[in-house]
Residue, then its C-alpha position, 0 to 999 in steps of 0.5 A: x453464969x448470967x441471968x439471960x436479959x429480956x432482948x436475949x429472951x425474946x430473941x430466943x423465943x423467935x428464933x427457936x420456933x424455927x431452929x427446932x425443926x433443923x436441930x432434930x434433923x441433926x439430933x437424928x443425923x448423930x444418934x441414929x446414923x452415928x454422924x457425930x465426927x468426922x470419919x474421913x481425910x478430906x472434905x469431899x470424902x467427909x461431904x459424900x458422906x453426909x450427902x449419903x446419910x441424908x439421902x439414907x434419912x429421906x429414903x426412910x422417911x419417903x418409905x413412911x411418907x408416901x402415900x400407899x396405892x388404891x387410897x384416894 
């Protein structure tokens, strides 16, 4: 309910050009796989579960990344 102050600005500004990039990842992480909770009991359960959706999202993304073969 307070106008940001100048330092608060120019903190923002610094640090948002390199947390844009993670925040995305989690934005994706949430909407398209559904990871917006926690499924299981458990942190190791709800740990393999994250690990499996990011493996899923870099599987993806290397299909789409990779470069095809007989280009140079």
């Amino acid at each position: 309910h307070h106008p940001l102050t100048d330092r608060q600005k120019r903190f923002n500004d610094a640090v948002g050009r390199r947390r844009a990039p993670v925040e995305q990842v989690f934005a994706r992480l949430k909407v398209v796989y559904g990871w917006a909770r926690a499924r299981y009991l458990g942190l190791a359960r709800n740990q393999t579960h994250l690990r499996l959706l990011c493996l899923a999202m870099n599987l993806k993304r290397w299909a789409v990344l990779r470069p095809t073969r007989g280009m140079a």
